[in-house]
C-alpha positions as CSV (number, residue, x, y, z in Angstrom):
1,X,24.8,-20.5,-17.9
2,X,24.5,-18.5,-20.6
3,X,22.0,-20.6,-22.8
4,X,20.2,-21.4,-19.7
5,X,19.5,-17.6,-19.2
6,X,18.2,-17.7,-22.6
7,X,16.0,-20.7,-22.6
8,X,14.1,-19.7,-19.3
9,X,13.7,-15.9,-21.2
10,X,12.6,-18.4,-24.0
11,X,10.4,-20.0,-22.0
12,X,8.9,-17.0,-19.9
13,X,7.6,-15.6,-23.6
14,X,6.1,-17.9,-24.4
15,X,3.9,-18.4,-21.5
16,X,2.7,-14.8,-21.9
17,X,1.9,-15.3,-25.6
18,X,-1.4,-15.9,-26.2
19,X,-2.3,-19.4,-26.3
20,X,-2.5,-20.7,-30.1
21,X,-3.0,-24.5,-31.5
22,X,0.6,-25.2,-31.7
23,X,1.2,-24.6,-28.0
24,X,2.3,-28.1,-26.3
25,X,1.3,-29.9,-23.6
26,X,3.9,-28.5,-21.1
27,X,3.0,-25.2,-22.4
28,X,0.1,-25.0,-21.8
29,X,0.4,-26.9,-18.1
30,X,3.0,-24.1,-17.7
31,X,0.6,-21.2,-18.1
32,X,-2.0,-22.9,-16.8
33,X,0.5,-23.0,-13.2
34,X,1.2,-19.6,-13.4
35,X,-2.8,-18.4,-14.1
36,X,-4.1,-19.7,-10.8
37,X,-0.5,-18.7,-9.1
38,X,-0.8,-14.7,-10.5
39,X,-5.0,-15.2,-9.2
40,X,-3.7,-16.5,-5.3
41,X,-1.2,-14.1,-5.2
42,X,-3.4,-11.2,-5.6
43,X,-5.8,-13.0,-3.3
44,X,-3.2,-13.4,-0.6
45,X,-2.1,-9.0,-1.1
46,X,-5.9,-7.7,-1.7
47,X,-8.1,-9.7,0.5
48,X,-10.6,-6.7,0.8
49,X,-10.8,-6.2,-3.0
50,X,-11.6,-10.1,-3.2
51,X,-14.2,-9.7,-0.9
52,X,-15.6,-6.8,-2.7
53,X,-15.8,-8.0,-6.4
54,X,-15.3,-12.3,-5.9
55,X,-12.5,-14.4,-6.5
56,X,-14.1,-15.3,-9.8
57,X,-13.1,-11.8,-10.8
58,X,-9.5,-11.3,-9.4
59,X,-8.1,-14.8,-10.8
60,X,-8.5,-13.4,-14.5
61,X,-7.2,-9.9,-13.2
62,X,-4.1,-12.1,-11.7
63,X,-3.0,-13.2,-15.4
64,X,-3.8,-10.2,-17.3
65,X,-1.6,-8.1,-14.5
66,X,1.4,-11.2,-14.8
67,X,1.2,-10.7,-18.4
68,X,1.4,-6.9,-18.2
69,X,4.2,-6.5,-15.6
70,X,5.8,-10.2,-14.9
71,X,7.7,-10.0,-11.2
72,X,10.7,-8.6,-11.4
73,X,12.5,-10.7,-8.3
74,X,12.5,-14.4,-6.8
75,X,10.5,-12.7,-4.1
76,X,6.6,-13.0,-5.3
77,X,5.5,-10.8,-2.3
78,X,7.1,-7.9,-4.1
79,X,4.7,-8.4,-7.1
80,X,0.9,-7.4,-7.6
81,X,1.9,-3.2,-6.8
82,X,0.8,-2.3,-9.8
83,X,-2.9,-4.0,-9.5
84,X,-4.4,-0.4,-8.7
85,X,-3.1,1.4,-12.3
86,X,-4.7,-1.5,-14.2
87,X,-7.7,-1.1,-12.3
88,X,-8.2,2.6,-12.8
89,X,-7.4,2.0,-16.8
90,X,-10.3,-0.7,-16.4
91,X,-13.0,2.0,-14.5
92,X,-11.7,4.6,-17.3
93,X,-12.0,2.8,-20.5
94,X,-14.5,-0.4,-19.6
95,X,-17.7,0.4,-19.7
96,X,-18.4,-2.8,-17.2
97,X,-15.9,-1.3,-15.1
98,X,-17.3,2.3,-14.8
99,X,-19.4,2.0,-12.3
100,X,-16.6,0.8,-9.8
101,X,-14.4,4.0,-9.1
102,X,-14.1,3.2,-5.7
103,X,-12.0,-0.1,-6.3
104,X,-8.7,1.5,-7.3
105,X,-8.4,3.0,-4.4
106,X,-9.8,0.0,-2.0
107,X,-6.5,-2.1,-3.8
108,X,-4.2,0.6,-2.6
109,X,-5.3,0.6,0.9
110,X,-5.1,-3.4,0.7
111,X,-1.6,-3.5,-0.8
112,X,-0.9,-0.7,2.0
113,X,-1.4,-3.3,4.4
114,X,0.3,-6.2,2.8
115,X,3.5,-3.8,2.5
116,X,3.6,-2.7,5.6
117,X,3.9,-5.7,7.3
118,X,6.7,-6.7,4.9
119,X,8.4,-3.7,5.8
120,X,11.7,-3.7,7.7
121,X,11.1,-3.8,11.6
122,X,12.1,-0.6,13.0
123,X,11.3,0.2,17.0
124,X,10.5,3.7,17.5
125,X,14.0,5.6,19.1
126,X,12.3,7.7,21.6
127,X,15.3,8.7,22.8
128,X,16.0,10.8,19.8
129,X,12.9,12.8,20.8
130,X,15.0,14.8,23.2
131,X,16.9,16.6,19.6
132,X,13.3,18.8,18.9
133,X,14.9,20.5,22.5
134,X,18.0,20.5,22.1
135,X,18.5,21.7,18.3
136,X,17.3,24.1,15.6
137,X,14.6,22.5,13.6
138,X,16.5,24.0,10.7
139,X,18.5,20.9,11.4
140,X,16.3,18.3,12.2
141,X,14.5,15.8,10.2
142,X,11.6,13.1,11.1
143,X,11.8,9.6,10.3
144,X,8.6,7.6,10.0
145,X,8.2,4.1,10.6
146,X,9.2,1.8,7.8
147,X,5.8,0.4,5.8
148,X,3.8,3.5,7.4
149,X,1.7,5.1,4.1
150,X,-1.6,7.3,3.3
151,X,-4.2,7.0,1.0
152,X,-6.5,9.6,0.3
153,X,-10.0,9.0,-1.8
154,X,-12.8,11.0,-2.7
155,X,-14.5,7.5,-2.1
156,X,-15.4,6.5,1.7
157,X,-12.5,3.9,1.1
158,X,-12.3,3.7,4.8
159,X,-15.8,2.5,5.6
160,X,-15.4,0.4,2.7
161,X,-12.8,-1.3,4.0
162,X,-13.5,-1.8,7.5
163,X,-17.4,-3.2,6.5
164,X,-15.9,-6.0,4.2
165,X,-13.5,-6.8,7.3
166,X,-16.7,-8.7,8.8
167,X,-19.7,-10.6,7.3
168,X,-22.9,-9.1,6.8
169,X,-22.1,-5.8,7.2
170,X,-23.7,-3.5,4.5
171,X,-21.7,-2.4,1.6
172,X,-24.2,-0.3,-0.1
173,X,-25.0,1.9,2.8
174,X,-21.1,3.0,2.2
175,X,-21.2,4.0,-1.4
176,X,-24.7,5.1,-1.2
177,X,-23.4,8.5,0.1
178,X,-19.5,8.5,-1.6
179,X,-17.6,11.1,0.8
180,X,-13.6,11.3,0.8
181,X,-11.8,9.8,3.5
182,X,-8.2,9.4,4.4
183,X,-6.8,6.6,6.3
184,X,-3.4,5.8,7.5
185,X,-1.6,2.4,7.4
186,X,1.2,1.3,9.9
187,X,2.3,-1.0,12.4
188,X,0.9,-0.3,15.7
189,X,2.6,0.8,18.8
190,X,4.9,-1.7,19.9
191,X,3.8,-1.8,23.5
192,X,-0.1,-2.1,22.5
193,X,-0.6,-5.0,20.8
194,X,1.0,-8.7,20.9
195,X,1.4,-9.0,17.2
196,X,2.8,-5.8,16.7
197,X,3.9,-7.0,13.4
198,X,0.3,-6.7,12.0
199,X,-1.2,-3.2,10.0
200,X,-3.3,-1.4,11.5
201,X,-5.7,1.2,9.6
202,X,-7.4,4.4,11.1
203,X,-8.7,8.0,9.9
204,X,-6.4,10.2,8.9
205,X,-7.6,13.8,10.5
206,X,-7.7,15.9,6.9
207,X,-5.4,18.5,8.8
208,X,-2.5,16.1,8.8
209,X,-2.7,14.3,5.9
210,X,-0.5,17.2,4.2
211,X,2.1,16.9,6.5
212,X,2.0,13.3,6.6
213,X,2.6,13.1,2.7
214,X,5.6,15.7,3.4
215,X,7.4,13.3,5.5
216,X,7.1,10.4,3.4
217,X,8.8,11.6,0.7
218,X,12.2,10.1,-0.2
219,X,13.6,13.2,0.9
220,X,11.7,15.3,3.5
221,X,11.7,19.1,3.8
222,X,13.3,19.7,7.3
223,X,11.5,20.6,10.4
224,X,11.7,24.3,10.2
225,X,10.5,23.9,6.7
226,X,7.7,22.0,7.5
227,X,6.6,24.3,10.5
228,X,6.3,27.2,7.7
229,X,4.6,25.6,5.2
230,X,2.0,23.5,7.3
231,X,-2.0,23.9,6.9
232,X,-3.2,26.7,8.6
233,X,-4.7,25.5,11.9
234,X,-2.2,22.4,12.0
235,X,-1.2,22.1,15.9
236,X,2.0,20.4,15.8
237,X,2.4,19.7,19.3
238,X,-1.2,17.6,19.3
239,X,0.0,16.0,15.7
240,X,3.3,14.9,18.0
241,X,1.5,13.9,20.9
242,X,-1.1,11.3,18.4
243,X,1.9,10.3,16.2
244,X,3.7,9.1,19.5
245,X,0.7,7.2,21.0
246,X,-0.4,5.6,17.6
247,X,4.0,4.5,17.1
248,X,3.8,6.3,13.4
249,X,7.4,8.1,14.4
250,X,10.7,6.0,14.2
251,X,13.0,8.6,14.7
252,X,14.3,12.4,15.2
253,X,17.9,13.1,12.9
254,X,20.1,15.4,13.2
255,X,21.3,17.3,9.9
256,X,25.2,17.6,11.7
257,X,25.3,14.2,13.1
258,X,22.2,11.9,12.5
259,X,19.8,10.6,14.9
């Protein structure tokens, strides 16, 4: 098992060597595999980003980003995340690149999407809505959906995004006048769609995109924390009302005894 271990670790480096004269036949048919798998797979998790620069320029981006950071787990969904870091380094040091800030930020709303519909299904506990009544929001916490995320750009990312959703739409007329936009990704209410599986994408009011970043951090200030920190002007009973029609809460915990 052992020397098994070692020859696919073996194996595995020398694929992501660069190619030299002495490289064999299976070699070579081994990287070749793996290029045009790393080029689909980024194809499959950034279909917006393909649309935006051609598949001609992702597949090369697919095998330099294998090379960099390999998958780490037998699940190849999981890989591709870090696509948007090696795309800024590309705007900041690539002189081709420069003119292209927008497209880090396009890959992270597109891998926003592809996570969140990998993300564990969670149906929104409305019943745990009755806790804002019935305790101190010292004590209470908000849970989010599973897969829900933000992304905030100072490029319209949003219009971006939604004109390369359908031919012959007009992507210059976005960047012409760059504007920031925020956009939130999640699953869709339950009850309003039949494949409520799928992401859905919509404006982020710039009023809640604070408190939207509060509560997805791994470990969220409590309610009463929140309430005193908020933007000034933040109306949490509309934020409520939007979050409940739009299925972006999962649940309402208790600090003494969970949800």
């Amino acid at each position: 098992m052992a020397r098994e271990a070692q020859r696919q670790r073996d194996l595995m480096q020398a694929i992501l060597a660069a190619p030299s004269d002495a490289d064999s036949p299976g070699l070579r048919a081994h990287r070749g595999h793996l290029r045009v798998l790393a080029g689909q797979l980024l194809n499959d998790a950034y279909p917006s980003l393909g649309a935006m620069v051609g598949t001609e320029t992702l597949a090369p981006l697919g095998w330099q980003l294998w090379r960099q950071s390999p998958p780490s787990s037998g699940d190849l969904g999981e890989w591709g995340h870090t696509l948007p870091g090696l795309l800024e380094a590309l705007v900041a040091n690539e002189p081709e690149w420069q003119a292209w800030g927008c497209l880090p930020d396009l890959a992270r709303l597109d891998w926003a999407c592809h996570a969140c519909e990998r993300a564990a299904d969670a149906m929104p506990d409305l019943a745990t809505l009755a806790l804002l009544e019935q305790a101190q929001p010292e004590n209470l916490f908000i849970d989010l959906r599973p897969g829900l995320c933000c992304i905030a750009s100072p490029w319209p990312v949003l219009s971006l995004w939604r004109a390369l959703q359908s031919e012959g739409s007009d992507i210059e007329a976005c960047l012409s006048q760059p504007a920031p936009e925020a956009a939130i990704v999640c699953r869709g209410a339950p009850h309003a769609q039949a494949s409520p599986w799928k992401a859905q994408v919509q404006a982020l009011a710039p009023e809640h995109l604070s408190w939207m970043r509060q509560l997805m951090q791994a470990a969220p200030p409590d309610l009463a924390q929140m309430l005193d920190s908020c933007e000034p002007g933040f109306d949490f009973t509309a934020w409520l009302t939007l979050a409940l029609q739009q299925g972006w809460i999962w649940r309402v915990r208790n600090r003494a005894g969970g949800s």
